[in-house]
N, C-alpha and C positions, 0 to 999 in steps of 0.2 A: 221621117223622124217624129217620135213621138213628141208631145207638150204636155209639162207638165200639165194641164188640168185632164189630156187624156192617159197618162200615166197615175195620175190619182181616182179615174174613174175607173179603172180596167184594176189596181191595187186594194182599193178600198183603204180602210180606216189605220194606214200605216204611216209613219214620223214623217215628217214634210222633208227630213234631209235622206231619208232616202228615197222619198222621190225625187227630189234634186239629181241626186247619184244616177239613177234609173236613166234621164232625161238628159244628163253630161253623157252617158254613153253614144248617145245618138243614134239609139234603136230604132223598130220599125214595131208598130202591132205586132206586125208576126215572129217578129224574134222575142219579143216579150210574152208572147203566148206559148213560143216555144219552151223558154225559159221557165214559166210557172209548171207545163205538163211536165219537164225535168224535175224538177220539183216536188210535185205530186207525188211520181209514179216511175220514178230512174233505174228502179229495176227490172218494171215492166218492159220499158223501152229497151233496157240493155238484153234481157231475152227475145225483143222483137228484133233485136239486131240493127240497132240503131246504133249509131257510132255516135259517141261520148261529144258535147255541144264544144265549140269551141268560136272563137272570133268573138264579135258580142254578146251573142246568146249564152256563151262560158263567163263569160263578165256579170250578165246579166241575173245567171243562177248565184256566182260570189259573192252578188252583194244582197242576194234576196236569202239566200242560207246563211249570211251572216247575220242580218239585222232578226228573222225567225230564231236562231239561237239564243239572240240577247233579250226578244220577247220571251220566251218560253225558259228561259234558262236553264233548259236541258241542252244536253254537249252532245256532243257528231252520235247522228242515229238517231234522232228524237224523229220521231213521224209526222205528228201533228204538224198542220199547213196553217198560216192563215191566211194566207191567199187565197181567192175563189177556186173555188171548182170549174166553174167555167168561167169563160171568156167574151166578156161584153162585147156585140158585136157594134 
């Protein structure tokens, strides 16, 4: 299960309640890295034929696509991430 101070390290410079959020899920690294590549690049995966994230990792995309929306204030479809591109090992 992630901590917060490694859910804010792997996040970077995002609102402290949703790392909260992030950290209530009771993730793992890998499902949070899972969750950002959804993120990213969801159509990519969905042509790799990846089947659609569910369990935490679906949890984990809901709250990162929601609090991204409310930065950017662009509505469903906006591209821009600010999440990293990768994933601090």
């Amino acid at each position: 299960m992630l901590s917060y101070d490694e859910a804010k390290e792997v996040l970077g410079p995002v609102d402290d309640t949703v790392i909260a959020d992030v950290v209530r899920v009771g993730a793992t690294r890998e499902e949070l890295a899972e969750a950002l590549a959804w993120i990213g690049s969801d159509d990519m995966l969905m042509r790799e034929g990846k089947p659609p994230p569910s369990g935490r990792v679906a949890t984990l995309v809901e709250i990162l696509e929601a609090d991204q929306l409310e930065d950017d204030g662009a509505g469903p479809g906006a591209d821009a991430s600010p999440y990293p591109a990768s994933f601090p090992e």
